[in-house]
N, C-alpha and C positions, 0 to 999 in steps of 0.2 A: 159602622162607627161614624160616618160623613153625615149618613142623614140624622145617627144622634144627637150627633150636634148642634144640626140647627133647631132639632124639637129642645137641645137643651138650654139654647139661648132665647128662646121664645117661653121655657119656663124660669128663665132667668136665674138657671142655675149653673154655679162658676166651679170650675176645676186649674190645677194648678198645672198637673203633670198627665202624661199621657197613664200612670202607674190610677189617679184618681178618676181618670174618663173610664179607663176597663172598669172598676171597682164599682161607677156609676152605674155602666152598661149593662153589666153581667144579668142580676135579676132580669131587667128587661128582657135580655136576648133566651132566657129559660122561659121565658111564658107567651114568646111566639110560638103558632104552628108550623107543622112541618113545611106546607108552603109558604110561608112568608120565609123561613131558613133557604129553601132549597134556591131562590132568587136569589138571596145574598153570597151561596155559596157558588151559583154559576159566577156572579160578578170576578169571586175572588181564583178562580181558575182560570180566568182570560187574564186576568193581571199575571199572573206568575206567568202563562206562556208568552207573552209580550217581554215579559223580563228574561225569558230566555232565550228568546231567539236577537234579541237586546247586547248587542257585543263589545257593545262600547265599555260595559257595566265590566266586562272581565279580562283577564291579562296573563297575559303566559310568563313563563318565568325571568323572563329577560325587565319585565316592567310593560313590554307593549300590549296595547289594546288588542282581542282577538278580532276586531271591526280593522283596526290598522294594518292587520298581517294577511286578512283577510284580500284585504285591497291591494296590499305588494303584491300577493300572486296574482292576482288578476292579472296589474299591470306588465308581469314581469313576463305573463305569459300570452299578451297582447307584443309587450315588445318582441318575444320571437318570433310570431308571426307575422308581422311587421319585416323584420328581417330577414325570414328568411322567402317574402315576397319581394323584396328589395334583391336579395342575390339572384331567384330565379330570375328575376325582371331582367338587371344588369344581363345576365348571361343569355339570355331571351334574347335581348337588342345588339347586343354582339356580333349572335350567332346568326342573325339577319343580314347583318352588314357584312357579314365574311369575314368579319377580324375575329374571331373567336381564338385562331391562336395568336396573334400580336396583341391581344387585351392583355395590359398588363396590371398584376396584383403586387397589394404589400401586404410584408408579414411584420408580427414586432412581439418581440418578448420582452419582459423587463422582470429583471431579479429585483427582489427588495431586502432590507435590512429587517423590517416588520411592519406589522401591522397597528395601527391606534385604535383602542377601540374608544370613538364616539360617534355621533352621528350628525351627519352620517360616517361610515366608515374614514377612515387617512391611511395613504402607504407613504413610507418609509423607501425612495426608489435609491439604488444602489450601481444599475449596472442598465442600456438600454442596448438594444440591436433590432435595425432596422435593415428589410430585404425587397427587394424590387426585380421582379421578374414575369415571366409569359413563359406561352408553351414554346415560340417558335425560336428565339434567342435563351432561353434558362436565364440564369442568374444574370441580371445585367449591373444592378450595383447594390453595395452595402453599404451601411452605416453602422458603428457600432463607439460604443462611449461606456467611461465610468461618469458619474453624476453621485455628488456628497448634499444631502437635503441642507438647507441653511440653519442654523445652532435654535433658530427660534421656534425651529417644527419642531424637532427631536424635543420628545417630555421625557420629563426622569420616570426611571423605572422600569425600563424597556430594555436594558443591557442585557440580564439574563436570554431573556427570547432573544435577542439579536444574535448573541454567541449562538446560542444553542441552532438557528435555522443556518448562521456561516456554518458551524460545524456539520451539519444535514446533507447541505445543500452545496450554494456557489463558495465557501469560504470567503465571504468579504465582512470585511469587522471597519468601524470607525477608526481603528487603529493598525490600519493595513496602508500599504502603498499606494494603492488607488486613489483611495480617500483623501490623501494630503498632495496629490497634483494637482499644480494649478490650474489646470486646465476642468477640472471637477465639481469648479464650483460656478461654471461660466454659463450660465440659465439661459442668457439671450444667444449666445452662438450657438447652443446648444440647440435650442430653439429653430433658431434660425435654418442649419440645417439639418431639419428634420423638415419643418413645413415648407425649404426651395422642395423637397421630394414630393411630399405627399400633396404641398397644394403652390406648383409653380405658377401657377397663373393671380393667384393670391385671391381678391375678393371676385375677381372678374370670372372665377371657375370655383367649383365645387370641389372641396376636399373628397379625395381619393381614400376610399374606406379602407379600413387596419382590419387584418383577421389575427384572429390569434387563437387561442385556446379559450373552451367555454368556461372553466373557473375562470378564469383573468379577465374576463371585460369588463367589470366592476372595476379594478383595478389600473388596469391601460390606461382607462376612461378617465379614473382619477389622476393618476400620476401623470398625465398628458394637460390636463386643465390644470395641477397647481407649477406643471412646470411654464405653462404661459405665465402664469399670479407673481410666479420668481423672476421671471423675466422680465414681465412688464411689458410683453410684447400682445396689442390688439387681436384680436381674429373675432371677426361678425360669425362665424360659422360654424357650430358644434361639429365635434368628431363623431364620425361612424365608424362603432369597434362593432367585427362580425367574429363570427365562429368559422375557424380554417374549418373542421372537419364537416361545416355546411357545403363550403366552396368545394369541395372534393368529392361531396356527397353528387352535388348538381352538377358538377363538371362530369361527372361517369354517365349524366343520364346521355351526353352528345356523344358517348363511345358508341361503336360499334355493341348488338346486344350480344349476349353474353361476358361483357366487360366490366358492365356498370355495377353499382352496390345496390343489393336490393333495401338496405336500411341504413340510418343516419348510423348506428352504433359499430355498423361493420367501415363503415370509412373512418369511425374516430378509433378504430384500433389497429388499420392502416395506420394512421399518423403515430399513433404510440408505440409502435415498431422502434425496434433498438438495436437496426440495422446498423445505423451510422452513430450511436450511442458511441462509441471507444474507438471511432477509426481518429488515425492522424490527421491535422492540417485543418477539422471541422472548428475547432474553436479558436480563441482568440489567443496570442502568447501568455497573457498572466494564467489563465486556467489551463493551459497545457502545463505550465513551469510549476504549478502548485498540485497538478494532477485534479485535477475537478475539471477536467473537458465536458462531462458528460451533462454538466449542470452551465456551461456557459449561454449566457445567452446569444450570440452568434451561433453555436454550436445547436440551439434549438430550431433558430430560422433556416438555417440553413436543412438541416434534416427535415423541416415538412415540407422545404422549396422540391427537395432531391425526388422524395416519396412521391411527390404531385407526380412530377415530370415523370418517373417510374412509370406511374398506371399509365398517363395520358399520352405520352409520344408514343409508345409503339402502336397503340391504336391509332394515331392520327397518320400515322406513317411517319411522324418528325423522326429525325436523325438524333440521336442522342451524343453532345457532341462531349469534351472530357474536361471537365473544370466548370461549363456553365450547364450540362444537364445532369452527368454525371460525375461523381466525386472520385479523382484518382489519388490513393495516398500516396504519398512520398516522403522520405527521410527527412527531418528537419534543417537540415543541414546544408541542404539543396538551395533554398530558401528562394525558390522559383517562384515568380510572382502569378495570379491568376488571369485569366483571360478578363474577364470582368472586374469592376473597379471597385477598388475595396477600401474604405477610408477607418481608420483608427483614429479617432478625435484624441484621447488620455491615452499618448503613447508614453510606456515607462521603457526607459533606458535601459541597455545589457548592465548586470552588474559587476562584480568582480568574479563571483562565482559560476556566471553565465561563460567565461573566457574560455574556448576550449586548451589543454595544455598540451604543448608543445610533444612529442615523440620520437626522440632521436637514441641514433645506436648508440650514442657517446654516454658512457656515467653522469649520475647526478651529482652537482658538486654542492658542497655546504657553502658559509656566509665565504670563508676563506679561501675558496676556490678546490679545495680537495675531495677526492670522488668520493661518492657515497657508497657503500655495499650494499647490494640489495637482495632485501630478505626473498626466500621464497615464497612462491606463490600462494594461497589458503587452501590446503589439503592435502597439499605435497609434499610426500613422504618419499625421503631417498633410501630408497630399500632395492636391495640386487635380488630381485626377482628369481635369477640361478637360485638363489643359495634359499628360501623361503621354502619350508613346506606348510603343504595346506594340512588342516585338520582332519584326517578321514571319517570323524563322525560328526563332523556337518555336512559332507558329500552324500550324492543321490549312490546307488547302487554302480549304475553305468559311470558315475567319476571317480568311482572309487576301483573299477575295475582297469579306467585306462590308469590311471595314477601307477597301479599294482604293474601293468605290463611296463610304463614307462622308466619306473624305478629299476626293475627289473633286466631291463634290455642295458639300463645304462654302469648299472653296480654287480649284475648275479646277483644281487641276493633277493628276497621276498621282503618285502613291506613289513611284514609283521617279524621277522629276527631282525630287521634292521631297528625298527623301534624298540625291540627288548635290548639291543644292546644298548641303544644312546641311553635308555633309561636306565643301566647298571653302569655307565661309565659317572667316574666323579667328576666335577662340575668343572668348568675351565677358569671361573675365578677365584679359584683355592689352592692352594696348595700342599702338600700331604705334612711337606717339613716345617708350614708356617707353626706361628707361635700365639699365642691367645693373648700374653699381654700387653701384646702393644710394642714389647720391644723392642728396639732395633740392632738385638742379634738373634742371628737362624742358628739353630742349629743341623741345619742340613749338611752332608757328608759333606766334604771338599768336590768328592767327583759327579755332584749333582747340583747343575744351573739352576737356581729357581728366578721362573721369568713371570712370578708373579707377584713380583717384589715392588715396592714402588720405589721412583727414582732417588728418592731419598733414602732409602734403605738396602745397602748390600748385602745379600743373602747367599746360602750356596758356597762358591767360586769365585765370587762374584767382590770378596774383599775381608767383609765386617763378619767372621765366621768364628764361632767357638772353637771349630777346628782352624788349626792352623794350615795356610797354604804349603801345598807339597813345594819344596827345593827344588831348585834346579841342578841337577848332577854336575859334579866336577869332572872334567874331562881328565883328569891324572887321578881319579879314582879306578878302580877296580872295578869288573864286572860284580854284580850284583846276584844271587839267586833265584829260584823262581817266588820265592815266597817275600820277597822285597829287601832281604837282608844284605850285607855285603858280605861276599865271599869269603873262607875262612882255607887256612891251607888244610886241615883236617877234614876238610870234606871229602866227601867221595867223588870217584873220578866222574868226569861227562854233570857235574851241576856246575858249570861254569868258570873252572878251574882247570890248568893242565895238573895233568897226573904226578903225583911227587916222585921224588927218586926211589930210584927201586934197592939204597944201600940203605935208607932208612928202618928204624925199627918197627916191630908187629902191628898190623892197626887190628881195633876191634870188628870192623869192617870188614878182614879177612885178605884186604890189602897190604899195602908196604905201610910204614907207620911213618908217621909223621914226625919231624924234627921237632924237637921239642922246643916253645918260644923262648926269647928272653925272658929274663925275670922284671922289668920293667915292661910297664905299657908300652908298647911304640905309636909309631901314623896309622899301622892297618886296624889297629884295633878304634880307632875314633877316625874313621872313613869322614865325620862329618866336617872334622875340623879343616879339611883341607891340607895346606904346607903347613900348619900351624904344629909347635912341636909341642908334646906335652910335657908337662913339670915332673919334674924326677922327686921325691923324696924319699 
């Protein structure tokens, strides 16, 4: 098509569109031969592999160039080995000098709120903790702080992920405790001690490099440079963020052999050990008090500090000593301070619910001063054990055998007539003489209690009776019979009467016979009346 053109402007003929140059072309390009084709078709196979190997031309799905991401690895994996000749170096020039265990390392974690995605990347920093230690002293000091980014970082639309990684992870939210102390939002103190640590000598000495974990040095990296930006505080001298499970790696090769790691991946799963993941006293008080220790950031430096000193003292012969090599837990309560110096920048105060409560023998009293009663405990059931039997068909064979001897030894009887009888006796809250409607008259006999009467209701004996209460006998009465009646003088001899005169006339009885009564009633015959005399008509 290129050299068409110029033969077509030398015939001086004009086209508008590339659609009328083909249309042009075509006939021509049918009436060359095969070798004049096969030239123009080498040409057009060098163009396309030039286009393909051409990476600027294509883009992965994020929008970047495959020539750009092409080039991040490169460098990214220049900068490892850059670093991790820099750590053997360090450790090299050390281990020359003999201070190889008083070389002292920092470690640094930092929680974040989130992530921004542009570019380059921004975090969101929430929470820092900073550790400063060697082999031959352990832990010599801390730092640790909350940090709230200033309102102009934070862009809308980041809430969700915010909640959703405090819910994951460290629990810290814009709307948490942390977040609104003053002391949180203090960039240059903040600043300030962090770099007397890492770099006391300031321009005059070289910043002391930060290890941390290999996802995070992107991160550190940034959160450490925009917390200078907030500060407003100089530094000529960029940070070196390494990879701890580098340092760990390289520090095994000065062990005694058979100590050391034969690969990087076996030291960075030393470090991810979750020995000291849930012990007490490793994190900071807000994430003990919220239960996320595991996720504090204290609680991270300090567990890759513990693990170092782990592998490396007993080979060096160092003493491991309690607090700054190794971690002793303790009750919180103790509130024993460490050996090593330990600062809380964003200290929050006990609250109301933090107070422990008092525990005394004396009752609880209300607003009024009067004792409280207090309920039982949660589960506590006041049942008399004596008196409970167990089920014998949820028993093993053997519990149902002692059961059978113990029942046995204590009542005579067997297990099995004891149970048929309880099951044919009637129930103990009924009563044979009660009444179905409700009533409150029984009519139970006089000479039968019912004691399953409720207190409002006399039943029985007991007062409120259809039957009438028996009398109480009159002492100038008469004896009585056996059959309840009052004595009559026609009775016969020996039922509770003396014998009548023996001049009386025939009885039917075969005795003497009875005098015959008066023709009026008298007292013996109305025994009930007492002295009362009865009316004559």
């Amino acid at each position: 098509m290129q050299d068409q053109k110029k033969i077509l402007k030398v015939e001086n003929i004009h086209w508008d569109t590339m659609d009328d140059l083909v249309a042009i072309c075509h006939p021509r390009w049918k009436i060359l031969g095969e070798a004049e084709k096969s030239k123009y078709k080498d040409i057009a196979k060098k163009a396309k592999e030039c286009d393909r190997e051409n990476l600027e031309t294509k883009f992965d799905s994020r929008g970047r160039s495959l020539a750009f991401v092409q080039n991040e690895k490169v460098s990214h994996e220049t900068h490892l080995s850059q670093m991790v000749k820099r750590v053997k170096s360090a450790l090299s020039e050390a281990n020359d000098l003999g201070q190889l265990k008083t070389q002292k390392f920092f470690l640094m974690h930092i929680n974040i709120l989130c992530s921004v995605d542009e570019d380059p990347a921004r975090f969101l920093p929430c929470e820092i903790a900073l550790l400063q230690f060697n082999l031959q002293e352990g832990i010599i000091d801390t730092f640790h702080t909350f940090i709230k980014p200033p309102d102009s970082s934070i862009p809308l639309g980041y809430g969700y992920e915010m909640q959703k990684n405090a819910d994951d992870t460290h629990g810290i939210t814009l709307d948490d405790d942390p977040m609104w102390h003053e002391n949180s939002t203090s960039y240059k103190e903040i600043a300030t001690r962090i770099m007397k640590r890492i770099n006391p000598g300031g321009v005059r000495e070289a910043v002391w490099p930060i290890y941390t974990l290999g996802d995070d040095e992107e991160m550190v990296s940034s959160v450490m440079n925009d917390l200078l930006n907030w500060s407003d505080l100089p530094i000529e001298q960029d940070f070196r963020v390494y990879h701890v499970h580098q340092l760990l790696y390289h520090l095994s090769h000065y062990l005694p052999s058979g100590a050391n790691f034969k690969s990087e991946l076996l030291a960075g799963d030393q470090l991810a050990s979750d020995i000291y993941s849930y012990t007490v006293g490793m994190a900071c008080p807000y994430h003990d008090k919220i239960d996320k220790s595991r996720f504090c950031s204290m609680n991270c430096v300090k567990r890759w500090a513990f693990l170092i000193l782990d592998k490396c003292c007993q080979p060096f012969g160092i003493i491991q000593e309690p607090d700054t090599h190794r971690h002793v837990e303790r009750p919180q309560y103790l509130n024993k301070k460490p050996k090593y110096q330990e600062e809380h920048y964003v200290k929050l105060g006990p609250s109301l619910d933090d107070e422990p409560i008092k525990v005394t023998a004396e009752a609880d009293k209300d607003l009024f001063g009067a004792p409280k009663t207090r309920a039982a405990p949660a589960g506590f059931c006041d049942v008399d054990l004596s008196k409970t039997v167990p089920n014998p068909k949820k028993m093993s064979k053997k519990e149902r055998e002692e059961l059978e001897r113990t029942h046995f030894a204590k009542t005579g009887q067997s297990l099995e007539d004891w149970i048929t009888v309880e099951k044919t006796l009637p129930p103990l809250t009924q009563s044979p003489w009660g009444n179905s409607g409700g009533s409150p008259i029984c009519f139970a006999p006089p000479t039968v209690a019912n004691n399953f009467a409720p207190p409002t209701v006399s039943c029985g004996n007991n007062g409120n009776n259809a039957w009438r209460p028996l009398r109480k006998p009159n002492s100038d009465e008469p004896a009585t019979s056996p059959w309840g009646a009052p004595s009559k003088p026609s009775a016969p001899p020996g039922w509770g009467v003396s014998a009548p005169d023996p001049t009386s006339g025939p009885s039917p009885w075969g005795s003497q016979a009875v005098p015959k009564p008066k023709e009026g009633p008298g007292e013996e015959d109305f025994p009930t009346l007492g002295a009362a005399k009865p009316l004559k008509f």
